[in-house]
C-alpha positions as CSV (number, residue, x, y, z in Angstrom):
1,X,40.9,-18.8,-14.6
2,X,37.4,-18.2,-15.4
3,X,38.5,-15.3,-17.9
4,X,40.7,-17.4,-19.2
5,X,37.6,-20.0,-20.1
6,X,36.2,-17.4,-22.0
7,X,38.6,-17.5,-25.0
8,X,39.1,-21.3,-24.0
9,X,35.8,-22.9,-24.2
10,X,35.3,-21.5,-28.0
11,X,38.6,-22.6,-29.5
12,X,37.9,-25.8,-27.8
13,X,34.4,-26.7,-29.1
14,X,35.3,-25.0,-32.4
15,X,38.2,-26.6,-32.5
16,X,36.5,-30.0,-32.3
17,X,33.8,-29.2,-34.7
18,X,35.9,-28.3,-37.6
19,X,37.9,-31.4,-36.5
20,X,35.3,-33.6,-37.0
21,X,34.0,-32.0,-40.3
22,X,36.8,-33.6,-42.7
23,X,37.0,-36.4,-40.7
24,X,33.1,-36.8,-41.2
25,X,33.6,-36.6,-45.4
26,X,35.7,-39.2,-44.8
27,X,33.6,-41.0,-42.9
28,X,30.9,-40.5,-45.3
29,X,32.6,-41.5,-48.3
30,X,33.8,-44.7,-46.8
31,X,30.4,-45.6,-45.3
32,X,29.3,-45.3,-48.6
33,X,31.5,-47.5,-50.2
34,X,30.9,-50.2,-47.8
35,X,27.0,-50.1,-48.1
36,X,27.7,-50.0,-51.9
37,X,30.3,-52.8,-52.3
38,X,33.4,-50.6,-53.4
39,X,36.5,-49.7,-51.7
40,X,36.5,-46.0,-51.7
41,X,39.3,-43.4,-50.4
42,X,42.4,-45.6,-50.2
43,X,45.4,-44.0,-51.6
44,X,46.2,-40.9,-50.0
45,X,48.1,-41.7,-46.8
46,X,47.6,-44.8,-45.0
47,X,44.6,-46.4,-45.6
48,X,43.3,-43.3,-47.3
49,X,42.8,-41.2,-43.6
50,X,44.8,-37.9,-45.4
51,X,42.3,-37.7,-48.6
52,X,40.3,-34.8,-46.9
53,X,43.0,-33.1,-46.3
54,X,44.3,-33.6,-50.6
55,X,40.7,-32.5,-51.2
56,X,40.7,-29.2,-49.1
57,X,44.6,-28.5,-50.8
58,X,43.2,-29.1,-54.7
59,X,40.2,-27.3,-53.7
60,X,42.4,-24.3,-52.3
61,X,44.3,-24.4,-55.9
62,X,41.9,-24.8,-57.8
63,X,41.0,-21.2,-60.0
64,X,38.0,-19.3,-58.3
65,X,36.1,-17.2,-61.1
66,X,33.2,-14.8,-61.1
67,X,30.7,-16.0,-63.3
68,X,29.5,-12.8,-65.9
69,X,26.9,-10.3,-64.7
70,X,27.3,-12.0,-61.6
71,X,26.1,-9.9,-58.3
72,X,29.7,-10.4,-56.8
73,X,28.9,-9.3,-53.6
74,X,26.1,-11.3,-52.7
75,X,27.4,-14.1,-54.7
76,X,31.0,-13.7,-52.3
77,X,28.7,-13.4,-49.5
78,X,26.2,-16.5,-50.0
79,X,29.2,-19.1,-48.7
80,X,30.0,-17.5,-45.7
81,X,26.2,-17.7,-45.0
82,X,25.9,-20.8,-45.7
83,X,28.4,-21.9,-43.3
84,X,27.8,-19.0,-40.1
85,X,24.5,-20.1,-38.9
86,X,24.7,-23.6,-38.2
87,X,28.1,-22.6,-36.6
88,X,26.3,-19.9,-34.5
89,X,23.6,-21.8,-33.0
90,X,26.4,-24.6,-32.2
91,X,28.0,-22.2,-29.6
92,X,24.5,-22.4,-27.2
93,X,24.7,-26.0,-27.2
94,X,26.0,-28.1,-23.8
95,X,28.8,-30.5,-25.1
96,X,29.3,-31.7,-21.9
97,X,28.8,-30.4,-18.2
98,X,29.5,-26.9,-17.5
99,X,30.8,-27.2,-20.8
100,X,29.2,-24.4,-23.2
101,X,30.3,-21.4,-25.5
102,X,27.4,-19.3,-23.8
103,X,24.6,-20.1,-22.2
104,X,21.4,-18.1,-22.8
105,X,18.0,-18.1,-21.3
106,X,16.4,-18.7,-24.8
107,X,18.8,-21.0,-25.9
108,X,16.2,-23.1,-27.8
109,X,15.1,-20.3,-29.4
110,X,18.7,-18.8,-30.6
111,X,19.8,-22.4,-32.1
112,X,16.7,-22.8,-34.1
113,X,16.5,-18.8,-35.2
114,X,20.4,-19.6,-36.2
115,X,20.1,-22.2,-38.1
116,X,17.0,-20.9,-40.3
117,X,19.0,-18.1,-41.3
118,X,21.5,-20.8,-43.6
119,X,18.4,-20.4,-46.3
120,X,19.9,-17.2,-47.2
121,X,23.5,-18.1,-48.3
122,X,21.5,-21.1,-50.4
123,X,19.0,-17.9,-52.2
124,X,21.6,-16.1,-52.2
125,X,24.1,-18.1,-54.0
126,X,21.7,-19.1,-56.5
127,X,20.2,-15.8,-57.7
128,X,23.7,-14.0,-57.4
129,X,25.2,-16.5,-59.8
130,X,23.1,-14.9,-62.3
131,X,22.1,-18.8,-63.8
132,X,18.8,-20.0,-64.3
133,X,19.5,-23.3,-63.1
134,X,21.1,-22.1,-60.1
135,X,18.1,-19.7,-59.1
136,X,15.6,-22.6,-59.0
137,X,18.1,-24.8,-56.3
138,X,17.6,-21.6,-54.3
139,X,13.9,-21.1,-54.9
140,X,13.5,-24.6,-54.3
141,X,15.6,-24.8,-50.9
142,X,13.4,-21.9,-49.8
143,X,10.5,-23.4,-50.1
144,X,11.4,-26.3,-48.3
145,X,13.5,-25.4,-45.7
146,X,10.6,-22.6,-44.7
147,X,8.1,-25.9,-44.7
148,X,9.6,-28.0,-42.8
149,X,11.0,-25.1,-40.2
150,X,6.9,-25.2,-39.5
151,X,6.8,-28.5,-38.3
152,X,10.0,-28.2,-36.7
153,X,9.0,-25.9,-34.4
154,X,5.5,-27.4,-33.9
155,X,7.7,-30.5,-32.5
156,X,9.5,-27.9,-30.5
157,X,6.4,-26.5,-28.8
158,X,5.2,-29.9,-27.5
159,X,8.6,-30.7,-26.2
160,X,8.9,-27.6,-24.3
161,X,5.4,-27.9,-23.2
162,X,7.1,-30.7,-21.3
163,X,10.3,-29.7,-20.4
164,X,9.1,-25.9,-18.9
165,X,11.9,-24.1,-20.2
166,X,13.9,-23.4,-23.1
167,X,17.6,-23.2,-21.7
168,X,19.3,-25.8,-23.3
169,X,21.6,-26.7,-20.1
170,X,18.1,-27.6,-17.9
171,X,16.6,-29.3,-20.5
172,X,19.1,-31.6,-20.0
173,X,19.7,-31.6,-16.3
174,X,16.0,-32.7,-16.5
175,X,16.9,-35.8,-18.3
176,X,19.0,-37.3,-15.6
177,X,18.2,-40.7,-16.3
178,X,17.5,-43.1,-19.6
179,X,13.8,-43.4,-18.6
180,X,13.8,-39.4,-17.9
181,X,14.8,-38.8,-21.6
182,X,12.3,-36.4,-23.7
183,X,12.1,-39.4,-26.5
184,X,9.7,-41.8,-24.1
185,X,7.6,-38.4,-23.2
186,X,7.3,-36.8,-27.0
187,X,8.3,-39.8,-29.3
188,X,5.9,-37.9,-32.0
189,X,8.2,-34.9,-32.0
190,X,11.2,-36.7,-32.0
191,X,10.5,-38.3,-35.3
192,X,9.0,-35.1,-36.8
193,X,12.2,-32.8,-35.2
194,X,14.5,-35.5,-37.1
195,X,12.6,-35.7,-40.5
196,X,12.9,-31.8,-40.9
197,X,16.5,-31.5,-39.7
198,X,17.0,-33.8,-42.9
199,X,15.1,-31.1,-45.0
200,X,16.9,-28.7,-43.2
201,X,19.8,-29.6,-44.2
202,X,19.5,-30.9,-47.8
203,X,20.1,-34.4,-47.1
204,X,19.0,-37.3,-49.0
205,X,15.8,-38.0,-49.2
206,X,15.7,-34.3,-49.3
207,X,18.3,-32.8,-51.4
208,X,16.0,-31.1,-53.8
209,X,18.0,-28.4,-54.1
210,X,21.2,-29.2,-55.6
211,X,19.5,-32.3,-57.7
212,X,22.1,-33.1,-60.6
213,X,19.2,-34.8,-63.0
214,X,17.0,-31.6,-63.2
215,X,19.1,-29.2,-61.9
216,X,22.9,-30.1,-63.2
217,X,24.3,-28.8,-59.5
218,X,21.8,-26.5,-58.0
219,X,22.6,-23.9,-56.0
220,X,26.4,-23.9,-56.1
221,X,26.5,-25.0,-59.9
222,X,28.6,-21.8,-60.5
223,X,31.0,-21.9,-57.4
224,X,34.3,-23.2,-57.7
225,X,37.6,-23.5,-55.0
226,X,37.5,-22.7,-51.9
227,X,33.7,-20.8,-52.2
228,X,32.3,-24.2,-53.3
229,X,34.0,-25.8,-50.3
230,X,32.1,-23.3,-47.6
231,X,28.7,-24.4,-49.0
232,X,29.4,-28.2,-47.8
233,X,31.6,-26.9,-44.8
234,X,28.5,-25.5,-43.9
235,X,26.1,-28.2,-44.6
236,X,28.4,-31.0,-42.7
237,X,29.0,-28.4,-39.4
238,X,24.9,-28.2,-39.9
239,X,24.6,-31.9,-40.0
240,X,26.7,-31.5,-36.5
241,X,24.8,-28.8,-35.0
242,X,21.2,-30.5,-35.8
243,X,22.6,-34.2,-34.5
244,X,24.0,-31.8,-31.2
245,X,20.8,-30.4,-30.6
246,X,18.3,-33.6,-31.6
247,X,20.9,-35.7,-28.6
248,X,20.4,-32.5,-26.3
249,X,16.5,-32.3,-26.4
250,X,15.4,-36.0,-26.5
251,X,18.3,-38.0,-26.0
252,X,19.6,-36.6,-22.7
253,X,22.7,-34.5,-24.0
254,X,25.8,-35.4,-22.2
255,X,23.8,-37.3,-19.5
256,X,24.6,-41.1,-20.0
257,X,21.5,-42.1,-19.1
258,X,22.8,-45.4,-16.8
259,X,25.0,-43.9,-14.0
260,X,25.9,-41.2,-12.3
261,X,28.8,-38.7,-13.5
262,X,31.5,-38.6,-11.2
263,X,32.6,-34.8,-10.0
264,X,35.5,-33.4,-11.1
265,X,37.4,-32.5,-14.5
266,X,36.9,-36.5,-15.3
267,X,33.2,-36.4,-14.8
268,X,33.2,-33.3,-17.3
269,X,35.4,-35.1,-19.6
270,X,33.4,-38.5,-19.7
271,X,30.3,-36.2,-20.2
272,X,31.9,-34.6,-23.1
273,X,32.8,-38.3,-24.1
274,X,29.2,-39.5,-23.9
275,X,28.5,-36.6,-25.7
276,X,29.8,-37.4,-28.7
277,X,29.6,-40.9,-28.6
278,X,25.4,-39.5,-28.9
279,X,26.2,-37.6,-31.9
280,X,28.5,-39.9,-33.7
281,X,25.8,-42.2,-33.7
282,X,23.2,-39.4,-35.4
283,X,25.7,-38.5,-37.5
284,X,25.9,-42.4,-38.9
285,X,22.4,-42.5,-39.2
286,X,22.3,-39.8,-41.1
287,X,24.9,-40.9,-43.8
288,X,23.3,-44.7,-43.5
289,X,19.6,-42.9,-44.9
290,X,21.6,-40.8,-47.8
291,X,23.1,-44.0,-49.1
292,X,19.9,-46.2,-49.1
293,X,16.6,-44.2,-49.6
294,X,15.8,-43.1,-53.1
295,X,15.2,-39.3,-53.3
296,X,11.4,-37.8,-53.3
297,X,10.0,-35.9,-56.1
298,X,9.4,-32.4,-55.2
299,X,5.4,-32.8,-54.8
300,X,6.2,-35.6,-52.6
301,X,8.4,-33.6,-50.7
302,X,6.3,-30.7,-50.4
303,X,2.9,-32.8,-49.3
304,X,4.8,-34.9,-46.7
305,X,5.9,-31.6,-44.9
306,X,2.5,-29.5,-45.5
307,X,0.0,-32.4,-45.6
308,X,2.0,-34.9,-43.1
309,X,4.4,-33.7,-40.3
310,X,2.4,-30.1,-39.8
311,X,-0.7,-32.1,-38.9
312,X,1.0,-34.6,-37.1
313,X,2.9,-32.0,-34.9
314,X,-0.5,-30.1,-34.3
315,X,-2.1,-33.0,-32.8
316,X,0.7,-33.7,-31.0
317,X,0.5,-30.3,-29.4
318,X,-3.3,-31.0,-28.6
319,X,-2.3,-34.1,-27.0
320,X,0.5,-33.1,-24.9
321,X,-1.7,-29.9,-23.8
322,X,-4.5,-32.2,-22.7
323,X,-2.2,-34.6,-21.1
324,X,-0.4,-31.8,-19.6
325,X,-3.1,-30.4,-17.9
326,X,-4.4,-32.7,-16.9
327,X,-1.4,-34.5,-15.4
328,X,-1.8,-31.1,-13.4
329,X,-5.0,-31.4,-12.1
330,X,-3.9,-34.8,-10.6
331,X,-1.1,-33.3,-9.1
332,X,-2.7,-30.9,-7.3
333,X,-6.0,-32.7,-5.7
């Protein structure tokens, strides 16, 4: 049975995740419509629910060219790396308990380290297209996505300076309980961790990179078919992994926060339940700010991560040192 869990527990989580990607662009686009007074997706199947899937088939027919004096292996290699990271660091991450692809020691550590490596796929994509307008979406999401990685992992140390350990499962077993949950203890990194996952993933405010004014598409200006798809396959599954991971470190994970889980498989499926309920709600959030803030300018941008949220996470480090220790002290005389 347990070898059997091996090949199980992927497909399953997997499974979900690419599940919830189309269902998510749906999601998206109808959100949108509703803050902006239209009607969006609503003539593909009933009520509109099978336009993903007439998006992914016109997509999959659609003719895929090389652009000329194009690098064509890094530019057929730049979509898959857009979209193996995020999926990568997803596999460390409790969905629900005992339920996890693989659990590792570091597991903080491999999710973050994962999901930094998506920059390359974006650099990639834009200097092997062999466009000028391309090559400054990827110069751009380089620069940012390496600024605000700083201050996320600033907001990381503080919260593992509380928490004691960077396996992913005890973080949450050690936030049994609403008033337990890392967002009361490090409300400072919360707020920074969140801000950058937006700038990690190229999100309103932060979408510098693929800016049509300036930029007429970024990045993936020369991608068509299914390549262009795997660039926002990959963004959406690393809208899911960030929302997965900002619910597992300060929001409790698949711990409801209220009661107990019963034992058993239905105490492992209601955790998987609460779970996602957790990241749904991230997820919403995430599409609600896209559709109502304005997007910076790229000094902006740059000063709010170098000048703002590096600073801020550095004091916060001080603080939670100080208070750590001596927190400490008390404890033992």
């Amino acid at each position: 049975m347990d070898q059997a869990m091996v090949f199980v527990r992927p497909l399953l989580v997997f499974g979900a995740v690419m599940t919830l990607v189309p269902m998510l662009v749906l999601a998206e686009r109808r959100i949108s419509a509703w803050i902006q007074n239209r009607v969006g997706p609503n003539r593909v199947g009933p009520s509109g629910l099978l336009q993903p899937l007439a998006d992914v088939v016109k997509l999959a027919f659609k003719e895929d060219l090389f652009p000329r004096q194009a690098d064509r292996v890094l530019y057929s290699l730049a979509p898959v790396l857009a979209f193996l990271p995020p999926a990568l660091a997803f596999a460390v991450i409790p969905v629900g308990r005992d339920l996890q692809i693989a659990r590792l020691d570091i597991g903080v550590l491999f999710a973050v380290s994962a999901t930094s490596l998506g920059v390359y796929g974006i650099s990639f994509g834009g200097w092997a297209s062999n466009n000028k307008y391309s090559l400054l979406g990827g110069l751009r999401s380089s620069a940012q996505i390496i600024s605000y990685e700083i201050a996320m992992g600033l907001s990381l140390v503080a919260l593992l300076m509380v928490a004691g350990t960077v396996d992913l499962q005890k973080i949450v077993e050690g936030q049994q309980g609403i008033l337990r949950w890392n967002l009361f203890y490090q409300p400072v990194a919360f707020i920074v961790f969140w801000t950058a996952a937006f700038a990690e993933n190229n999100r309103l405010p932060f979408d510098l990179p693929e800016c049509e004014a300036e930029l007429v598409g970024g990045y993936h200006t020369e991608y068509a078919s299914m390549r262009f798809a795997m660039f926002f396959l990959g963004e959406y599954v690393a809208m899911v992994t960030m929302s997965a991971l900002l619910v597992t470190l300060f929001l409790g994970g698949w711990d409801p926060g209220f009661f107990t889980l019963p034992e058993g498989l239905f105490g492992t499926v209601l955790s998987v339940a609460v779970f996602s309920v957790k990241v749904l709600a991230i997820l919403f959030i995430y599409i609600w700010v896209r559709w109502t803030l304005p997007r910076f300018r790229y000094d902006q941008l740059m000063h709010l991560g170098w000048k703002g949220l590096i600073p801020i996470s550095l004091l916060n480090i001080t603080v939670t040192a100080v208070w750590t220790a001596v927190h400490d002290a008390l404890k033992r005389g």
